[in-house]
N, C-alpha and C positions, 0 to 999 in steps of 0.2 A: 250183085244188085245193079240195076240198068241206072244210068245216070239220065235222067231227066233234066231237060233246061228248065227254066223261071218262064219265060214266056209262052212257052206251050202249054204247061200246067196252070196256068194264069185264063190262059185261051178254055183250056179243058171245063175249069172249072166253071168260068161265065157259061158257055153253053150249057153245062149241066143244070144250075141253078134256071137258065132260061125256062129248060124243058120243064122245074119245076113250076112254073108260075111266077117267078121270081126275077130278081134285077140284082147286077151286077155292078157297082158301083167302084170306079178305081177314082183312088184317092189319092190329089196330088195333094206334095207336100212342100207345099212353098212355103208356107209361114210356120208349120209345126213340124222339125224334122223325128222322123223316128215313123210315125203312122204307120198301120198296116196296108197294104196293097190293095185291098177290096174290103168295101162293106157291102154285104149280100143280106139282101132286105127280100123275105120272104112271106108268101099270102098266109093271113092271121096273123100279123105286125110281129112274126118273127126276126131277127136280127142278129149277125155275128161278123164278126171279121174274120179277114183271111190274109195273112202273112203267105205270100207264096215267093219261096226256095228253091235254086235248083238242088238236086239230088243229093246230102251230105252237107248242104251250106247252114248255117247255125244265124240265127239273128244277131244284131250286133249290139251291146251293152244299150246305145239310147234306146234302140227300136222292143227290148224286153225292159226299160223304163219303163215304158207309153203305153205296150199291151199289159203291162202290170197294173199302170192308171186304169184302163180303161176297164178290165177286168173289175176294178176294187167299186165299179159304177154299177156293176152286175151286168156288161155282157160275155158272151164269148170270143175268144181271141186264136183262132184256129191258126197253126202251121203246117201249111203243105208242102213237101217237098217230093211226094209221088203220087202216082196213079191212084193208088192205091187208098189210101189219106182222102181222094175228094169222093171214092166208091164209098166208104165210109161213112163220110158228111151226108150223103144222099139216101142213105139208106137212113139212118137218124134222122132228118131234117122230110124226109122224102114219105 
């Protein structure tokens, strides 16, 4: 399996979502630690978050707190850690 960085796949997936019609939104986390990396707001008030991973790397106890909160609100809480994961999301969302 190729080892992909965080910030490439981060990079990948804002373009992709662009090409959709969509926005990319990265989320700091100054006041609420754990957040995921992007909320990607899509045409017809679609909505999801994106936890992006490098290759292998697993979220860390707070950060599956928060996408647990956010989940139990009824969004989505996507993690990508490949190529592959945002081909995926675009095909569903797309």
């Amino acid at each position: 399996m190729k080892i992909e960085k965080e910030k490439i796949l981060e990079k990948k997936l804002s373009m992709e979502i662009e090409k959709l019609g969509g926005w990319s939104l990265k989320l700091l986390s100054t006041h609420v630690t754990g957040l995921p990396d992007r909320m990607c707001l899509l045409p017809g008030g679609r909505v999801f978050f994106a936890e992006v991973k490098t290759t292998k790397e697993k979220p860390k106890r707070i950060q599956i707190w928060v996408h647990n909160k956010i989940r139990a609100l009824g969004f989505r809480v996507e993690i990508i850690d490949q190529s592959e994961k945002i081909k995926e999301l675009i095909r569903y969302y797309g």
